[in-house]
C-alpha positions as CSV (number, residue, x, y, z in Angstrom):
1,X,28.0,5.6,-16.8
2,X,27.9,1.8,-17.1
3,X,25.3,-0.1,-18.9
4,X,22.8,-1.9,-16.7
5,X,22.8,-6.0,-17.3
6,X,19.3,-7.8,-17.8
7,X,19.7,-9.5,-14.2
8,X,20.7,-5.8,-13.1
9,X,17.5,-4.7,-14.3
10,X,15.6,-7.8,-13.4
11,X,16.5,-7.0,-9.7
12,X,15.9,-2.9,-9.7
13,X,12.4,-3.9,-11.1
14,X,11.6,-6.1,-8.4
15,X,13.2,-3.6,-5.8
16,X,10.7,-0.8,-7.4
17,X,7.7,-3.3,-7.2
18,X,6.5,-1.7,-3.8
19,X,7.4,2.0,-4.8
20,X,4.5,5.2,-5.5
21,X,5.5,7.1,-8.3
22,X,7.1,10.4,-6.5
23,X,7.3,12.6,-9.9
24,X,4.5,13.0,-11.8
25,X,4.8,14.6,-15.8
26,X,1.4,16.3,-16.4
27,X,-0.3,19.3,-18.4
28,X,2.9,21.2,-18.6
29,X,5.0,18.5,-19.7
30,X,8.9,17.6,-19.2
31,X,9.8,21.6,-17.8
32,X,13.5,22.2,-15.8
33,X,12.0,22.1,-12.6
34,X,10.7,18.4,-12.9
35,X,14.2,17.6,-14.3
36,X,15.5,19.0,-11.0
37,X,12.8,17.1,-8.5
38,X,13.9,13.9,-10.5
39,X,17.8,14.9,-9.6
40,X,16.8,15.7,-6.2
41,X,14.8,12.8,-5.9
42,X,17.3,10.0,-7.0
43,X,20.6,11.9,-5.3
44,X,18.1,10.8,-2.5
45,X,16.6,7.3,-3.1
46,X,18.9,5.9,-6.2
47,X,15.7,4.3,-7.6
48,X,12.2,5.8,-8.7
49,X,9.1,6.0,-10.2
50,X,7.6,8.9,-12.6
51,X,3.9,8.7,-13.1
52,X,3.3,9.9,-16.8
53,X,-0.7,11.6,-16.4
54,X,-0.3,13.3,-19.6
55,X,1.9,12.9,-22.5
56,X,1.2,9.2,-22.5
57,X,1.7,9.1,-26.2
58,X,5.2,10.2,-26.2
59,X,6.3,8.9,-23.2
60,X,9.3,6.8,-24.9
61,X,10.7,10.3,-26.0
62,X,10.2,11.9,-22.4
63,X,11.8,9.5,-20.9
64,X,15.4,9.2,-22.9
65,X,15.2,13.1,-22.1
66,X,15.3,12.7,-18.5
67,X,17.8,10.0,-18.2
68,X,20.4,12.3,-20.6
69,X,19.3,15.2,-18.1
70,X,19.8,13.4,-14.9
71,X,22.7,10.9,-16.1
72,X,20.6,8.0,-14.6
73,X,19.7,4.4,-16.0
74,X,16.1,3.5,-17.4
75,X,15.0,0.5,-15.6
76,X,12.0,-0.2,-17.6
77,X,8.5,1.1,-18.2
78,X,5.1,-0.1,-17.1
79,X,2.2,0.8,-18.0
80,X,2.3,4.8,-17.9
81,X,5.3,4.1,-14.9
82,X,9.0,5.3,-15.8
83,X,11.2,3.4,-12.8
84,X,14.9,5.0,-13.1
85,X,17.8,4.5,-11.3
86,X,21.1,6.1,-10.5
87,X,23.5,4.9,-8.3
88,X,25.1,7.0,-5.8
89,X,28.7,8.2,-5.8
90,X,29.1,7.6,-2.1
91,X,29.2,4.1,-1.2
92,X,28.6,4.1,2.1
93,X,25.2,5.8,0.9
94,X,24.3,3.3,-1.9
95,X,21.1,1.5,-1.0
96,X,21.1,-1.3,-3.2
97,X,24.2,-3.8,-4.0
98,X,23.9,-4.8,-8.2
99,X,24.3,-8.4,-8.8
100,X,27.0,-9.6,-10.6
């Protein structure tokens, strides 16, 4: 897996701008079936948004877990918002074209 550039991440932030948060880590915490809704959720949209509603405090932690588990890129963190991406294998399925 290839490291994101700044300008890469620059531009998945801006395309995540507009995005809900469509997995959200509460009471029980980072558990395997959140680990598969996030692989479900980017072999379907490449980039996404994880809500943190509990675990706020370790929420740097959480989120190297899931990208090791899902082999997907952390765009950056706002606020309590994880936004992740992982490009598709497919490229007639990719949705967004990385500059440079």
């Amino acid at each position: 897996m290839k490291l994101l550039t700044a300008s890469q991440r620059k531009y998945l932030r801006s395309q995540a701008h507009h995005l809900e948060p469509v997995v959200l880590i509460g009471k029980q915490g980072l558990t395997d079936g959140t680990i598969k809704a996030v692989n479900k959720v980017l072999e379907a949209r490449e980039l996404i948004k994880i809500k943190f509603r509990e675990f706020k405090d370790e929420k740097k932690l959480i989120s190297k877990d899931i990208a090791a588990s899902t082999d997907c890129h952390i765009v950056g963190m706002i606020g309590h918002t994880l936004i992740l991406y992982r490009q598709n294998p497919d490229q007639n399925l990719r949705q967004f074209t990385l500059p440079g």
